[in-house]
C-alpha positions as CSV (number, residue, x, y, z in Angstrom):
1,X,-9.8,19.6,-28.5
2,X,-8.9,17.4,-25.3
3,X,-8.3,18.6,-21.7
4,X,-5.1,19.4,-21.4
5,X,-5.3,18.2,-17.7
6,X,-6.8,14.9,-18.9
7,X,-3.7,14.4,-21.3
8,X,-1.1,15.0,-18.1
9,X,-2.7,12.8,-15.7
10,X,-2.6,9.9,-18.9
11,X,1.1,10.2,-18.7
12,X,1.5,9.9,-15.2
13,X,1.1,6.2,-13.7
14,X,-1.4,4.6,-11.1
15,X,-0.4,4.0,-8.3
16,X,0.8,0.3,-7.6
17,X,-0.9,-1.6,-5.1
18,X,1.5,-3.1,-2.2
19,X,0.7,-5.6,0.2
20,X,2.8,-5.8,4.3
21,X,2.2,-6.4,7.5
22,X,0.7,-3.7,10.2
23,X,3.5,-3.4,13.0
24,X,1.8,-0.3,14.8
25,X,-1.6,1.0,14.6
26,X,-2.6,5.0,16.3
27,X,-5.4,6.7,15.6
28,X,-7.0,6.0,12.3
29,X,-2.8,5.6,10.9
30,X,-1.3,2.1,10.6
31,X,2.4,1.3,10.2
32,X,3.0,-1.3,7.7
33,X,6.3,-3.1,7.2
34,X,6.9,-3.6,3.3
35,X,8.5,-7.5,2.1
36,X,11.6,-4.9,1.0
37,X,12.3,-3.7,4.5
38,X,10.8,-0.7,4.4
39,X,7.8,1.3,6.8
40,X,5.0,2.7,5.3
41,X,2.3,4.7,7.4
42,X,-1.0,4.4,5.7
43,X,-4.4,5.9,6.6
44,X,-7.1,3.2,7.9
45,X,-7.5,0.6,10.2
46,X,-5.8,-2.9,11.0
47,X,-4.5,-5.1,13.7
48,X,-1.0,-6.0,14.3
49,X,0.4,-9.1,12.6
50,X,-2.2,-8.6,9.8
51,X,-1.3,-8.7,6.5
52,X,-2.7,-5.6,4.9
53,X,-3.2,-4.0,1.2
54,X,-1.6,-0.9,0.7
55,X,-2.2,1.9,-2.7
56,X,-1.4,5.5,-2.3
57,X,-0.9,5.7,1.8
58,X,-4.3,4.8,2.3
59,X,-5.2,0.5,3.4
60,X,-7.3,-0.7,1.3
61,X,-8.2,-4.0,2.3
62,X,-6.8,-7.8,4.4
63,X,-4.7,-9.4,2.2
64,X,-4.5,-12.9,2.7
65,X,-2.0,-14.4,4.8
66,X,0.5,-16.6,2.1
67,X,4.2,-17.7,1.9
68,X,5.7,-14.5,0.4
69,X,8.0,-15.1,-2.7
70,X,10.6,-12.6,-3.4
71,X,12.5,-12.7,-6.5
72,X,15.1,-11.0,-7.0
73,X,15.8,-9.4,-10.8
């Protein structure tokens, strides 16, 4: 028989990886403005004006700085 914990967490998605730009940076926090408008505050480090990527609230890396493409749907 499986874990029944195992088979919950299956059902429930990662989650995505999102890439902004850090507007404010305190202690060990980072704002990051999001293509869509919105503010995220994510745990980790960055300077401001640099294009961050973001998964869970936590930064997990530069993202390169590129023309951003936003399609609508």
């Amino acid at each position: 028989m499986h874990n029944l914990y195992e088979q919950f967490r299956q059902l429930i998605p990662d989650p995505p990886l999102q890439a902004g730009t850090v507007v404010a940076v305190g202690s060990g926090v980072v704002t990051v403005a999001m293509p869509g408008g919105g503010l995220i505050k994510a745990r980790g480090s960055g300077a401001i004006g640099q294009n961050v990527f973001v998964r869970d609230d936590a930064v997990e890396g530069i993202a390169p700085a590129l023309m951003l493409e936003l399609i609508e749907i």
